[in-house]
C-alpha positions as CSV (number, residue, x, y, z in Angstrom):
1,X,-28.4,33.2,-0.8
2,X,-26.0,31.5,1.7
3,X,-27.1,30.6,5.2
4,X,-26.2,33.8,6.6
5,X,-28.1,35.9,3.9
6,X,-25.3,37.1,2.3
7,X,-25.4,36.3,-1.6
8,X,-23.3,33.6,-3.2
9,X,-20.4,35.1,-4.7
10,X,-18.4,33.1,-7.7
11,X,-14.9,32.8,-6.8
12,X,-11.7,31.9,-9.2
13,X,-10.6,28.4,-9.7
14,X,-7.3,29.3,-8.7
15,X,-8.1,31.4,-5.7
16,X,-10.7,28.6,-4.1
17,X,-7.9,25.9,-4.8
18,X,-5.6,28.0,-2.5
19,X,-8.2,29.1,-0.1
20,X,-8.9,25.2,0.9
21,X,-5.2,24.5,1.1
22,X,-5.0,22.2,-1.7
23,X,-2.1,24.0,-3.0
24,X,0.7,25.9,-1.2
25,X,0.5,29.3,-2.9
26,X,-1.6,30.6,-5.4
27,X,0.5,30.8,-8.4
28,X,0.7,27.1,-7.9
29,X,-2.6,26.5,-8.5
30,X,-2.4,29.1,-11.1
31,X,0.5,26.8,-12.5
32,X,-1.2,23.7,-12.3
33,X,-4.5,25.0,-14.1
34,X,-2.2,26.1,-16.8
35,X,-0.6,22.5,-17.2
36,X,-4.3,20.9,-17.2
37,X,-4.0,19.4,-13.8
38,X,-7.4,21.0,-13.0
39,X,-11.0,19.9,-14.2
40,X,-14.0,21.5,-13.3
41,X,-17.1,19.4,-14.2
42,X,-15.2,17.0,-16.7
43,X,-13.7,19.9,-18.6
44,X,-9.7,21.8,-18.2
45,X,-10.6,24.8,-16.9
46,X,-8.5,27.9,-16.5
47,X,-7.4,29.6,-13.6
48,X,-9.7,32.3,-13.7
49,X,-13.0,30.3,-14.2
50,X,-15.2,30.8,-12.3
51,X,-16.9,28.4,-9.0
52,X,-20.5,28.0,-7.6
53,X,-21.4,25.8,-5.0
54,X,-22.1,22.1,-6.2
55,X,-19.3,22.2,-9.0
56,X,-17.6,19.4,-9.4
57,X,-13.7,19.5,-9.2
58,X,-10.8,17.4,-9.8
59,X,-6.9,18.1,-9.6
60,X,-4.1,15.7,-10.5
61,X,-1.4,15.7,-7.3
62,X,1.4,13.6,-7.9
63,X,-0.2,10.9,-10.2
64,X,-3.5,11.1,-8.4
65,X,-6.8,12.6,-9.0
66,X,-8.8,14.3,-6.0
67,X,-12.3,14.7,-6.3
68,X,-13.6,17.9,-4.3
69,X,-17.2,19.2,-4.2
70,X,-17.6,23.0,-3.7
71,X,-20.2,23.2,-0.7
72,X,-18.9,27.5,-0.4
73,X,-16.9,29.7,-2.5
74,X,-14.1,31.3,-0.4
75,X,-11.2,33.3,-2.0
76,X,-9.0,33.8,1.2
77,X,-7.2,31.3,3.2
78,X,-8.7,30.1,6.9
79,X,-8.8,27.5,9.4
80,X,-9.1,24.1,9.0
81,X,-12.7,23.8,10.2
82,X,-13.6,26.3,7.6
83,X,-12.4,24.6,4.9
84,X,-13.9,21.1,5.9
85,X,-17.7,23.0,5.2
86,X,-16.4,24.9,2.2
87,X,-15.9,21.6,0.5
88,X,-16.3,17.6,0.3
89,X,-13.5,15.7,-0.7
90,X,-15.0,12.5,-2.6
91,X,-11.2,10.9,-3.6
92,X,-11.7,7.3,-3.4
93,X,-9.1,5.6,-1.3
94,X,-5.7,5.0,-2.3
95,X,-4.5,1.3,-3.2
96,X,-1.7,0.5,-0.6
97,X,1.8,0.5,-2.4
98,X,4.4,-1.6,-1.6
99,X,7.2,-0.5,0.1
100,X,10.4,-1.9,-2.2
101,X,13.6,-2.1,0.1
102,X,16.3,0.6,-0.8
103,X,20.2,0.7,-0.6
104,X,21.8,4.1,1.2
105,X,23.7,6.1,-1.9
106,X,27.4,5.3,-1.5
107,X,27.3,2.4,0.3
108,X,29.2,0.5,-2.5
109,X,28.4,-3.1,-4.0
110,X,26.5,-5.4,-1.6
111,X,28.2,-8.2,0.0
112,X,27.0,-11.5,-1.0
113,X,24.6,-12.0,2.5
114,X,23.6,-8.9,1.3
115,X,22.8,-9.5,-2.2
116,X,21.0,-12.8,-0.9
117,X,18.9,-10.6,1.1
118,X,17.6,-7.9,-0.9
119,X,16.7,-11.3,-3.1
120,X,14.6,-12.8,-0.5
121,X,13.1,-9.3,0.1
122,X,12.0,-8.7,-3.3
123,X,10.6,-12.6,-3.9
124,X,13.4,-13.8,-6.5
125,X,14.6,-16.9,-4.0
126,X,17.2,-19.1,-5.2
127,X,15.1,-21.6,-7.0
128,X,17.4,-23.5,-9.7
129,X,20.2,-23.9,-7.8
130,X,19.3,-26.5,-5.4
131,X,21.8,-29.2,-4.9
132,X,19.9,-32.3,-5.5
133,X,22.0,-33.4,-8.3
């Protein structure tokens, strides 16, 4: 029984994964279940598995796993304060990633300032070509 007395309903994988906005729409997380992107307890589970409260479950978004703890099985999207009890997101950090300096598309070759600059920027300074002979 849940806190209001109402009995704990198991919900799809797929369904819960949209309810707690971790996905978009619901065929996405229908889609990414399919491709393997979704664990539940350590194994792939399938889009129509289904949740309990206390499962364990981890999706692969863009290169990175997040690790989400089912505290209540919803199967229809609401607000934001909703979805912070329905689960606890356990996703260790991120490491911060460098920011690499970029050229616009189209803005041709770069001038030799230019070229000297983006060397600096990326750590390659001119060592070797000091004029000391």
């Amino acid at each position: 029984m849940t806190d209001a007395g109402a009995p704990i309903r198991p919900v799809r994988v797929d369904a819960w994964l949209w309810a707690v906005r971790i996905y978009k729409t619901r065929s996405a997380a229908t889609t990414a279940c399919r491709a393997g992107h979704v664990r539940v307890g350590g194994e792939r589970a399938k889009a129509a598995q289904l949740l309990k409260p206390g499962d364990e479950v981890r999706v692969r978004i863009d290169g990175f796993d997040r690790m989400l703890i089912v505290r209540q099985t919803i199967s229809k999207r609401v607000g934001a304060p909703l979805v912070a009890a329905a689960m606890e997101d356990r996703t260790p950090p991120r490491d911060p990633t460098p920011v690499m300096a970029q050229r616009d598309r189209g803005a041709g070759r770069p001038t030799k300032r230019e070229r000297r600059e983006i060397d600096r920027l990326r750590g390659r300074d001119q060592a070797g070509w000091d004029d000391d002979s």
